[in-house]
N, C-alpha and C positions, 0 to 999 in steps of 0.2 A: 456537477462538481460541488455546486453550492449544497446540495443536501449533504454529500459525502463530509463535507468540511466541517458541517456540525454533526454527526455520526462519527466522525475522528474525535472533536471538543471533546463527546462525552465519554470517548475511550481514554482520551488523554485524563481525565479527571479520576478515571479508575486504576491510574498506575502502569496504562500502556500503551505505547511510541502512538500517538495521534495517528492512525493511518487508517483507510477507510475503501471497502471494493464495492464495485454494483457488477453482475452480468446481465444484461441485456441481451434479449434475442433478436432474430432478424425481424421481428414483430415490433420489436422497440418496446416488448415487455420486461421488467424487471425479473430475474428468477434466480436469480443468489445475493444475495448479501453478507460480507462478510467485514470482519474488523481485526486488528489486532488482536490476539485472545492468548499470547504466551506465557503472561504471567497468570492469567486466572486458570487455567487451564495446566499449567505446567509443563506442557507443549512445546517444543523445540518447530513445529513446523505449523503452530496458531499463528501463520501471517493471513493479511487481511486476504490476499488475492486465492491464496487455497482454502480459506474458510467459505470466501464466494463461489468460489469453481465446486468445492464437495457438496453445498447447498444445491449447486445447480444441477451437477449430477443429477442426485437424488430424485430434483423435481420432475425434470425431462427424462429420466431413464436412460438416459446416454451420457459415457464421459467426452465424449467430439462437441465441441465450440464450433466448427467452421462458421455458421449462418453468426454468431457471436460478439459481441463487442465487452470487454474488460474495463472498466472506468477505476480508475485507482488514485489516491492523493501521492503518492509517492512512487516515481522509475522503480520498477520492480529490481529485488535483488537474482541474483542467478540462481539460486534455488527456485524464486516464483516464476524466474523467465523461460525454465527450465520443464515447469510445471503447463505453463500455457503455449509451450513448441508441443507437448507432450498431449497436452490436452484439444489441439490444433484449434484453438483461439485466431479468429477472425482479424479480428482489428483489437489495440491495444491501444486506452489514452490515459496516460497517465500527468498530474498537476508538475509536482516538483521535479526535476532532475537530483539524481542524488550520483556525486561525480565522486565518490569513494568508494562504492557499492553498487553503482544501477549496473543493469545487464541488458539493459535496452538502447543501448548508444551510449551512458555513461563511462566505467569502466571497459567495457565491454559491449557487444550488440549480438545477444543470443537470436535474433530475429531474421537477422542476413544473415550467417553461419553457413560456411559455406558444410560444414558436418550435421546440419538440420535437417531433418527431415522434412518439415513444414515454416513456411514462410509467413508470416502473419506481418499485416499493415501497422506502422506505431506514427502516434502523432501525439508528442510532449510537449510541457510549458502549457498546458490549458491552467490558469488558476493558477500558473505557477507563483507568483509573489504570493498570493495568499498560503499556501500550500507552505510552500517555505518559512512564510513566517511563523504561522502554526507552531511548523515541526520546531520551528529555532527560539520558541518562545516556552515552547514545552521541556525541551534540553535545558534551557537556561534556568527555569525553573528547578529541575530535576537535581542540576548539579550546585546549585545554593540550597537544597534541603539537603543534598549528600555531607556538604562542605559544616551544618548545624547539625546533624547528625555525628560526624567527627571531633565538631570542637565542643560539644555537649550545652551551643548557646546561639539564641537564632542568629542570623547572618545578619549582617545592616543591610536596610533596604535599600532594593534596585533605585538610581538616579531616574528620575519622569523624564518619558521623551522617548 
């Protein structure tokens, strides 16, 4: 998770939502990596966990995860959780809960569904305070450039602490 978390930093630095995948096989080899990639890409569907998963594809020749593990900084949304029932992903561990969007016990839990076709193991909150901060130190930023960007003069600096 610690590597993911600085592979988020430096997506966060290029303009997009800090978030960060690895796939792992049953070998405990690395064979997708993927990042946030919506805005450089133009992408409606550049999230980190199907950038990881078409990487992995590609490498293994197969789109099935079973033998698989997903490691992600952020509860996937229903589109990514949608993607790994779909892609019959193994085990899924993601950092942060995100209680407005997740799809993996968050708002929702695509993983027990009783309309699933495939059941996959999930274990959240790994890294989660760092994960979170990250994410909530990135918004916070995001939305004080938006707020200088409107008022045509930078914002007063954040309070230390």
């Amino acid at each position: 998770m610690q590597r993911l978390l600085r592979r988020a930093e430096v997506v966060g630095g290029q303009g997009e939502i800090p978030v960060a995948a690895v796939v792992v096989d049953g070998q405990g080899r690395a064979v997708g990596w993927g990042s946030n990639r919506r805005e450089h890409d133009q992408q409606p569907l550049g999230h980190a966990e199907l950038v990881a998963l078409q990487q992995a594809a590609r490498l293994r020749g197969d789109w099935r995860f079973n033998d698989c593990t997903l490691l992600v900084t952020l509860e996937p949304c229903p589109m990514c959780a949608g993607a790994l029932v779909q892609a019959r992903v193994g085990q899924v561990v993601f950092g942060a809960s995100d209680p407005k969007r997740g799809a993996l016990g968050g708002v929702l839990d695509l993983s027990t569904s009783p309309t699933a076709h495939h059941h996959m193991q999930v274990v959240g909150g790994v890294e989660a305070k760092q994960c979170a901060d990250q994410l909530e130190r990135w918004f916070k930023q995001r939305r004080r450039q938006q707020r200088e960007l409107r008022s045509g003069r930078p914002a007063a600096p954040a309070p230390a602490g």
